[in-house]
C-alpha angles and dihedrals in degrees: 000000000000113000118171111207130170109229126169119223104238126172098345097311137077107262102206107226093209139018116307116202095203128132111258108265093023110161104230127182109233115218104188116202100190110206111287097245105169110216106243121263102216104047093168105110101222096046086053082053098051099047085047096054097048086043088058085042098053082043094055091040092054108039125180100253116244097244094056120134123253093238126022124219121238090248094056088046093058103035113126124225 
């Protein structure tokens, strides 16, 4: 039986996020899948600066207007200008 479950590690044991319906005692194999962080590319500091500053610029440049819809549909988020 295959069951996929989140759990968080807490205090030296696997804490289940949700209802197992397991026997008590029940020997599992545990296949841990940490979170998929990517390094960074670019590690010199003023590069990172640099890249940073022109990211909250382009944000700035570009706002989401006002009026804008809570959710977008799929076909708003992929509409090409």
């Amino acid at each position: 039986m295959v069951q996929r479950l989140k759990a968080i590690y807490q205090g030296g044991a696997f804490i289940p996020q949700a209802p197992c319906d397991l026997p008590e005692n029940s020997e599992v194999e545990l296949i841990i899948e940490g979170p998929s962080i990517l390094p960074p590319t670019v590690t010199d500091p003023e590069e990172r600066k640099r890249i940073l500053e022109e990211l909250i610029q382009n944000m700035r440049d570009n706002p989401i207007p006002a009026d804008a819809p809570a959710r977008f549909t799929r076909e708003e988020l992929h509409e090409r200008h």
